[in-house]
C-alpha positions, 0 to 999 in steps of 0.5 A: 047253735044253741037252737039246734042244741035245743031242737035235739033236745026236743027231738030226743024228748019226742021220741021218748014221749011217742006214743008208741014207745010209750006203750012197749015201756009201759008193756015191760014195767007192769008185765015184766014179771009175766013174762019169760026172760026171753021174752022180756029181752025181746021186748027190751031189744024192741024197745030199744030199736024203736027209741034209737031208730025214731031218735035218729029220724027226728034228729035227721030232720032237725040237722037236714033240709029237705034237700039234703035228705033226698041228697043223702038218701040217693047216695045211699041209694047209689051205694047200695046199688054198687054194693049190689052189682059188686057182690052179684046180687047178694 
């Protein structure tokens, strides 16, 4: 338990320190006062998107096996599937 605990830590951390994420924290700090407030709060939302959806993936990877994620992933797949044929399409 405690490794896991760890393991997202870690994984937190990662996500963080990405390279990408990175470089649009960077973007708002030094260019905030450059830009609109419309574009700051996009940029902020970007921001933010990136860091919870990279967050998420490396979590998913610590909590799962390979073979859970393509379990997981297929189910997804079938809901959306059903989801589809519910609704026609739309």
């Amino acid at each position: 338990m405690i490794a896991t605990a760890i393991a997202i830590q870690e994984a937190t951390k990662d996500a963080v320190h990405d390279d990408m994420s990175m470089a649009i924290a960077s973007q708002l700090l030094h260019a905030r006062n450059e830009m609109s407030d419309n574009d700051f709060a996009q940029m902020l939302f970007k921001y933010s998107a990136l860091l919870s959806s990279l967050t998420a993936t490396l979590v998913t990877n610590v909590l799962l096996t390979e073979s859970e994620m393509d379990a997981m992933i297929n189910e997804i797949n079938e809901f959306d599937s059903l989801g589809k044929d519910i609704t026609d399409g739309n």
